[in-house]
C-alpha angles and dihedrals in degrees: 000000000000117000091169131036110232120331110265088170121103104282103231131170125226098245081061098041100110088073097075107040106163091023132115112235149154131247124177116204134123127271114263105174139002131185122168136208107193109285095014129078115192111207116201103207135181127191100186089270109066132318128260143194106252103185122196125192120214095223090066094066148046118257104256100051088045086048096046093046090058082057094048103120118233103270109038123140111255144174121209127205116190170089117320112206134159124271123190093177086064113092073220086051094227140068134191117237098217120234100162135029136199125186103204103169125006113221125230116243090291118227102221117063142152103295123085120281132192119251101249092053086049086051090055091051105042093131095067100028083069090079104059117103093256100053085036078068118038084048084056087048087053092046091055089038091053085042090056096052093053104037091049088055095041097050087045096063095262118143118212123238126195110223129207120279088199116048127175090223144047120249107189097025144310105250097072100045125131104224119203127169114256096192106286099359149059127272144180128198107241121273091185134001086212090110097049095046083059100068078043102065093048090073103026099036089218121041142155132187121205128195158076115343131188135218122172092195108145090235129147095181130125091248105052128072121174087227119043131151117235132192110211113183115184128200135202125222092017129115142194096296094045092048087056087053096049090048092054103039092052087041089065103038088058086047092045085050100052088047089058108044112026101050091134098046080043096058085031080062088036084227114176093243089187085080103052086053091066094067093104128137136301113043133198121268129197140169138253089252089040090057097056092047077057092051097041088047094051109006129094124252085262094054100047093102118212107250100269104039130109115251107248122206104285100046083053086052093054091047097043095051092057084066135053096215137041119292130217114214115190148185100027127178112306092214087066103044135068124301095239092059112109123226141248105267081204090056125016092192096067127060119237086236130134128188117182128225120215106219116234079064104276091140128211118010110170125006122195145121150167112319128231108258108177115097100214086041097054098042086055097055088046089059095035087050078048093230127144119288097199086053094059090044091116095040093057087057090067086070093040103064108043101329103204131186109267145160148179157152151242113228107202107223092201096058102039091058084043085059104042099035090048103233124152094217124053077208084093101043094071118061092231113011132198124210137159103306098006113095093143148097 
């Protein structure tokens, strides 16, 4: 169906559309909804930017193009010719009175349509689902999240620095790596770039990696995806103390960003931004032993957790929802955390480590803390962890040439758009995801 020949109108596209009011134009998209009233059609088109009202009346043009174009499936290819004009009724504030009409690819009867779906037909098929308004939005939220993180260390005089995707050892532990043969030799995706950042800030001073992690833990959670991207920034001369109020002062100004700049993703999710306004220094911080008092005052018999072991999800749940804001729990036990922590010189028995929980239970989203910087120290927890000791070579370098007191975190992507876009499965926070069982689109 062709009602115009070309477009020799000004080619917009809907996020800019304000700008020509009272002008004829020409936008390009895909139609996304229709309804009709008789002789109106109303086409809801997107264009990748946004979605707008497109109206047709029945009396511009002849019978058979205003008939065909009730008939057109969700999803076709379209090009639009017509009449900006302001519409407060329109959550855009503007609609295009259509005077032309080109029908550049005619869909096929699309599977996902209006109706509710269950959420492992809407997983297979994730590469159209993209393209409905709520994952339009939580994947706007991730870009400006992912903005946000760049734009904070690069504006405070961190370098980035690209870390390894195949490692030959394991950085948070040996039973969750993903092996895969490098020619002749063994090799793991990377579960972390830390180690790596640390080399780095040795010679940057400040310095962050940010990319795709991997983690082959047999989970099925919410929480939990095989693939996930990390941001690690490391810092020399900084302690523990130093690390917390990096964490929380980067935390806020990504809060504070999303706030800004994704109001309407935000309302599309129906997220309570009230309580994302909240997120303001300083946050709370408690200790390991605080947090089981915590656990032992509000939790259940199952989530009282014996001194020495790690916190799982729902004890993070109990301890996030007492406070309105994330919390920062450190110094836990030394016999559950990484081998490369350093521990308390007050007390040998606990880790200068620190993880933060978002509140809303949303659990653990960075974990970090000081690093060991004592050589002898170090070489004896890497034999104690029984890991290899030629793989750490390099790393034992660090402590070999001018070993300084440093410290950092990793920051999960997934979980921190779970968190501020308000979703219940970090499944819909990653434009493709991979889970147990789950390796396609």
């Amino acid at each position: 169906m062709t009602t115009m020949a070309g477009c020799d109108v000004p080619k917009v596209s809907i996020r800019n559309i304000g700008d020509y009011v009272d002008k004829t134009v020409c936008l390009r998209g895909w139609l996304y909804n229709k309804r009709s009233s008789g002789k109106l059609h109303f086409l809801q088109v997107r264009d990748g930017t946004d979605i707008i009202q497109c109206v047709m009346f029945k009396g511009d043009f002849p019978e058979e193009v205003f008939k065909e174009a009730d008939q057109l499936p969700q999803e076709s290819s379209i090009q639009i010719t017509g009449n900006v004009r302001k519409d407060e009724r329109s959550p855009l504030g503007f609609e295009i009175s259509v005077t032309g009409l080109d029908v550049i690819s005619k869909a096929q009867e699309y599977p996902i349509t209006p109706k509710e779906h269950g959420t492992a037909f809407l997983m297979d098929h994730r590469h159209l689902w993209l393209r409905s308004s709520r994952q339009h939005a939580v994947m706007r939220v991730r870009a400006q999240i992912i903005k946000a993180i760049r734009d904070y260390f690069d504006g405070n005089g961190f370098t980035l620095i690209d870390a390894p995707i195949f490692t030959p050892n394991a950085c948070e532990g040996t039973t969750n790596l993903f092996e895969t043969e490098y020619f002749d030799e063994k090799a793991y995706l990377t579960q972390s770039g830390q180690l790596y950042m640390e080399a780095a800030a040795a010679a940057f001073g400040k310095a962050y990696c940010f990319g795709p992690t991997f983690r082959a833990e047999k989970s099925k959670t919410r929480r939990h995806l095989t693939e996930f991207w990390m941001v690690e920034p490391e810092v020399a001369f900084n302690n523990l103390d130093d690390n917390m109020d990096l964490a929380e002062d980067f935390v806020v100004y990504i809060v504070q960003q999303v706030l800004a700049n994704c109001q309407r993703e935000l309302a599309i999710l129906e997220r309570d931004i009230s309580k994302l306004e909240n997120i303001k220094k300083p946050f709370p911080r408690i200790t390991y032993e605080e947090a089981l008092k915590i656990l032992e005052e509000k939790g259940t018999e199952e989530q009282r957790v014996p001194w020495g072991e790690d916190l799982g999800g729902d004890e993070e749940t109990v301890i996030s929802m007492q406070f309105d804001r994330p919390v920062l729990i450190h110094r836990y036990p030394a016999e559950c955390k990484a081998f490369y922590m350093k521990n308390d010189p007050q007390n040998p028995k606990l880790s200068l480590n620190v993880d933060m929980i978002a509140p809303e239970g949303y659990g653990e989203i960075i974990g970090g803390g000081q690093r060991e910087d004592d050589l002898d120290i170090l070489l004896e927890k890497i034999k104690a962890h029984d890991l290899p000791l030629e793989a750490f070579d390099w790393y034992l370098d660090l402590r070999k040439y001018g070993s300084f007191e440093h410290s950092g975190f990793g920051l999960g992507i997934e979980r921190t758009v779970s968190w501020l876009c308000g979703l219940h499965h970090v499944r819909e926070t990653i434009p493709f995801p991979r889970l147990m069982g789950r390796l396609k689109p």
